[in-house]
C-alpha positions as YAML, in Angstrom:
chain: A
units: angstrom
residues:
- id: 1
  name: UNK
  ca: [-51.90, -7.76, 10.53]
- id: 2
  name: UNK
  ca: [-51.74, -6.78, 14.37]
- id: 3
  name: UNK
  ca: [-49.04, -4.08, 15.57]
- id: 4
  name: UNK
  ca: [-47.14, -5.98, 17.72]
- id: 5
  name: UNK
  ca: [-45.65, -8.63, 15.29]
- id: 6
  name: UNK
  ca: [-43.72, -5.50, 13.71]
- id: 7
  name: UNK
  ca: [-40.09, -5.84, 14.62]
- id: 8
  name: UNK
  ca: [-39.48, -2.59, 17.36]
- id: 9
  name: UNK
  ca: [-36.90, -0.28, 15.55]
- id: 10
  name: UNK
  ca: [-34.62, -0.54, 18.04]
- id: 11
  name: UNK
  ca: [-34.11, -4.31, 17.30]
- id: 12
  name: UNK
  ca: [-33.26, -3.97, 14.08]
- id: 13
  name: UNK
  ca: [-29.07, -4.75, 13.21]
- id: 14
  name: UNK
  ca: [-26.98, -1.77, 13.35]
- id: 15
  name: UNK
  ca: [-25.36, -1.34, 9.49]
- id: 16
  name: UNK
  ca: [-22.25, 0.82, 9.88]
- id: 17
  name: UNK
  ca: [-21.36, 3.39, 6.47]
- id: 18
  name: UNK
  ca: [-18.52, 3.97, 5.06]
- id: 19
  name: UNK
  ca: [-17.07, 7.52, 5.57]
- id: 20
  name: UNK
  ca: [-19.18, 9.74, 3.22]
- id: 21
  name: UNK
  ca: [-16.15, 11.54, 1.24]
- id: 22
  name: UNK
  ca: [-16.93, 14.48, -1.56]
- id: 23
  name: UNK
  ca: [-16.47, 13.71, -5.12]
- id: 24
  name: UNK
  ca: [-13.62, 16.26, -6.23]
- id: 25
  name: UNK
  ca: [-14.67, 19.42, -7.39]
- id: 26
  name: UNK
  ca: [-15.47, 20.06, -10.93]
- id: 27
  name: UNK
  ca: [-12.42, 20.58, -13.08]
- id: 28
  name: UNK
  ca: [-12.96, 21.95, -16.50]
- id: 29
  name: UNK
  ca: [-12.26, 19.40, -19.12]
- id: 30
  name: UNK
  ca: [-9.37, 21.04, -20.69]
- id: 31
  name: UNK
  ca: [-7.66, 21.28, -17.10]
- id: 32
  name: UNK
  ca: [-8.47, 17.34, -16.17]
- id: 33
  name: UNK
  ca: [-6.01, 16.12, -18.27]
- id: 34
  name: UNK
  ca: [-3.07, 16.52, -16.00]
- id: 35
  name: UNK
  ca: [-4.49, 17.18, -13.13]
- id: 36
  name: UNK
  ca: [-3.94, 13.86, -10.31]
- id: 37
  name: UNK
  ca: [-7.77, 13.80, -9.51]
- id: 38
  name: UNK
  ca: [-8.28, 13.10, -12.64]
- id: 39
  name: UNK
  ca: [-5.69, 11.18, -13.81]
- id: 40
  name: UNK
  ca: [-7.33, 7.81, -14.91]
- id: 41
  name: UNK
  ca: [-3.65, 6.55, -16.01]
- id: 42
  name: UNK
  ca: [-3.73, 3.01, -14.73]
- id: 43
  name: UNK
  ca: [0.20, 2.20, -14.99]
- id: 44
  name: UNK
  ca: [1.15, 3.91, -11.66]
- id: 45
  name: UNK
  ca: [-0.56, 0.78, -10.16]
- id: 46
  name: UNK
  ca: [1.04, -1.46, -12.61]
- id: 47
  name: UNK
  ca: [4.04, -3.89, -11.26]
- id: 48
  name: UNK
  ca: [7.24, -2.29, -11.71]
- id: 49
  name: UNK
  ca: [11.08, -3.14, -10.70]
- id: 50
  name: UNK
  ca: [13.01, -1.36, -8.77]
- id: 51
  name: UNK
  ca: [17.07, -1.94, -8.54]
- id: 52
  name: UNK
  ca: [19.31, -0.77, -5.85]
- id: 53
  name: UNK
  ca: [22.64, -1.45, -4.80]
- id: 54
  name: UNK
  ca: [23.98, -1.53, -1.22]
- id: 55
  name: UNK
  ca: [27.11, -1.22, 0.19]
- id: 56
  name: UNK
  ca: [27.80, -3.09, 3.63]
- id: 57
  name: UNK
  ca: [26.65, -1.26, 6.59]
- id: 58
  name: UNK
  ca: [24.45, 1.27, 4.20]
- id: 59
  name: UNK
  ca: [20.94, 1.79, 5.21]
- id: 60
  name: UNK
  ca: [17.84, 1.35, 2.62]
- id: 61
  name: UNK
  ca: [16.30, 4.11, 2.70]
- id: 62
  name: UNK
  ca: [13.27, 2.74, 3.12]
- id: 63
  name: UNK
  ca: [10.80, 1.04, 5.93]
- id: 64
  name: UNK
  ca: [8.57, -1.88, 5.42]
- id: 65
  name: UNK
  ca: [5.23, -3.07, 7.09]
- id: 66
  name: UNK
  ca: [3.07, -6.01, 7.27]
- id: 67
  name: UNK
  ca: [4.00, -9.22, 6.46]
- id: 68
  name: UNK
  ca: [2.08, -12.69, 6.63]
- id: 69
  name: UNK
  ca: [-0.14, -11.79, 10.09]
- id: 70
  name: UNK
  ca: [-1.81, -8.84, 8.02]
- id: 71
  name: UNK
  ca: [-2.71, -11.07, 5.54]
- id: 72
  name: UNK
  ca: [-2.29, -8.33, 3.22]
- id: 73
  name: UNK
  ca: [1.41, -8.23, 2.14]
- id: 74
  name: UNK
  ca: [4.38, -6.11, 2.33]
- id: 75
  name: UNK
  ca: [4.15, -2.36, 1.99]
- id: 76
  name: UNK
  ca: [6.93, -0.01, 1.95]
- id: 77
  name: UNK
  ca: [5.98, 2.18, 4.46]
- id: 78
  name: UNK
  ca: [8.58, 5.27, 4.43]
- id: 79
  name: UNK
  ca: [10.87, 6.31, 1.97]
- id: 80
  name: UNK
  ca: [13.85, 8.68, 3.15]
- id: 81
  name: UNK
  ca: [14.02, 11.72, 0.87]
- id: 82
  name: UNK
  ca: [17.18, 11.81, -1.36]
- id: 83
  name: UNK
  ca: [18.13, 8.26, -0.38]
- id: 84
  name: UNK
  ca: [18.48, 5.90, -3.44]
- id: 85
  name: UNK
  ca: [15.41, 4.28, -2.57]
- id: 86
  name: UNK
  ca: [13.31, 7.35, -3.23]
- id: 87
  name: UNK
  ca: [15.45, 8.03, -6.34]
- id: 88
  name: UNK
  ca: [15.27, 4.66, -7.71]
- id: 89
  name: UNK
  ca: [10.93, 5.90, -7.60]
- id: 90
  name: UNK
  ca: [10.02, 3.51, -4.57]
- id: 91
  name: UNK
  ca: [7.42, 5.06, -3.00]
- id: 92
  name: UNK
  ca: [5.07, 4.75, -0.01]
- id: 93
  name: UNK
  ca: [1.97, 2.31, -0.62]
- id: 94
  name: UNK
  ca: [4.39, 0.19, -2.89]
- id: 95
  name: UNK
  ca: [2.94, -3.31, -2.51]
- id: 96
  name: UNK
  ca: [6.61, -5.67, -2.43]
- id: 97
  name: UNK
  ca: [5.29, -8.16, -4.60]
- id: 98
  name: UNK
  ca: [9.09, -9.72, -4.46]
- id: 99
  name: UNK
  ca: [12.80, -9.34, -3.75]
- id: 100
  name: UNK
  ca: [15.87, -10.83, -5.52]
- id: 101
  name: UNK
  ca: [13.16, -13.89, -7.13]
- id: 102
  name: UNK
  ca: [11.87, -14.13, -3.14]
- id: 103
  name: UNK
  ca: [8.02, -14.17, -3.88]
- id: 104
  name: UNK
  ca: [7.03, -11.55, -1.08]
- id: 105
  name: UNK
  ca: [3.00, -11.44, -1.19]
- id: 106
  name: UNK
  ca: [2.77, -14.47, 1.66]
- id: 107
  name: UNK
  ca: [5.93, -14.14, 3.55]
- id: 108
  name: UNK
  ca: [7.20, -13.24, 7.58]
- id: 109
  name: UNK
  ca: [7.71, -9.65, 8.16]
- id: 110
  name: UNK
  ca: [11.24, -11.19, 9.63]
- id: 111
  name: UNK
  ca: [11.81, -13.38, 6.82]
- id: 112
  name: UNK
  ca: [11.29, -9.98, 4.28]
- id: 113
  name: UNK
  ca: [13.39, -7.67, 6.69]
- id: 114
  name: UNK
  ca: [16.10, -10.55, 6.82]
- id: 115
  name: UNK
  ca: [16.59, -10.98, 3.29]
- id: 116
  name: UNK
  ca: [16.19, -6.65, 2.83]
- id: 117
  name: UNK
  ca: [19.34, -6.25, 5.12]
- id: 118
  name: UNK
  ca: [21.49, -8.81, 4.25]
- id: 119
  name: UNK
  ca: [21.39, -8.23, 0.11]
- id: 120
  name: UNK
  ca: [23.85, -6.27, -1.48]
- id: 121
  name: UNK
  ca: [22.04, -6.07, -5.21]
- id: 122
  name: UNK
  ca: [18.22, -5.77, -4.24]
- id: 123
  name: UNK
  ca: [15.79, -6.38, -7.89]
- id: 124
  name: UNK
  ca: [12.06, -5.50, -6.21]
- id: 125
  name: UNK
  ca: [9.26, -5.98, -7.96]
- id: 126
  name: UNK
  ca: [6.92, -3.37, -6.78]
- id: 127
  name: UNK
  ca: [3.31, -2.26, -7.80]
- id: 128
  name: UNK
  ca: [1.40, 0.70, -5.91]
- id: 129
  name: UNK
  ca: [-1.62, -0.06, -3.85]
- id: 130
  name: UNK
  ca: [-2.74, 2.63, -1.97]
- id: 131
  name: UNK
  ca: [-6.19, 0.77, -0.70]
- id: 132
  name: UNK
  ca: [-4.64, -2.07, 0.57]
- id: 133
  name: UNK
  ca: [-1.85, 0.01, 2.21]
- id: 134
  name: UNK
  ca: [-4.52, 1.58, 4.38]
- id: 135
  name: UNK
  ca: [-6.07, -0.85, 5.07]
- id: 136
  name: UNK
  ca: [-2.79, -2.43, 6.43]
- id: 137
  name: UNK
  ca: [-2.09, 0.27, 8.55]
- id: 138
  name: UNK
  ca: [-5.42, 0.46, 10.34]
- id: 139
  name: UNK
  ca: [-4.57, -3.68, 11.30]
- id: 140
  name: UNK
  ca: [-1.14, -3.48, 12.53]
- id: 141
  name: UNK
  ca: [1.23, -2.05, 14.98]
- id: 142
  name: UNK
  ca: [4.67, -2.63, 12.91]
...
């Protein structure tokens, strides 16, 4: 086989890597049981609902981001401390899954504010989602 059919390095695709991250550091197993690196509990991610009651004019507590342009859904995106939001357990990286029966995984980020501001009773269904949180923020502005 000649030399020069060999492909030049240079011309070969460029394969971008994700971020190299360290695997935590080792835990003795009597320690891993409550210790969050460890924690292999899958109900935090699990859907859960959230009630909170608003009086006119009250805030919620709470931002949202994303909507149907990220393709990716709602995310609560700030939680004010000590607000009822944050003591009802809303977090942020809570995937909105819906509102009040309003499904919320494909809707307007207007639509989804809309319906947040003008509800007195809000019943959100809520699961945590950390990886598609991040992901959301690195796509969008709002």
């Amino acid at each position: 086989m000649e030399s020069g059919s060999r492909i030049a390095y240079d011309d070969y695709p460029v394969v971008f890597l994700p971020p190299y991250e360290s695997p935590p550091a080792w835990i003795p197993p009597h320690e891993r049981i409550y210790h969050p690196d460890y924690n292999n509990e899958l109900t935090q991610f699990l859907p859960r609902t959230i009630v909170l009651k608003k009086p006119p004019g009250a805030q919620l507590g709470f931002n949202i981001r994303g909507g149907k342009a990220s393709q990716l859904g709602i995310f609560i995106s700030k939680v004010i401390p000590d607000s009822d939001a944050h003591r009802a357990g809303l977090q942020e990286g809570d995937q909105v899954l819906a509102v009040n029966d309003v499904d919320f995984q494909d809707i307007e980020h207007s639509k989804a504010v809309e319906i947040l501001k003008t509800a007195r009773e809000i019943i959100m269904r809520v699961r945590y989602f950390p990886y598609n949180y991040h992901r959301q923020r690195e796509r969008t502005v709002h």
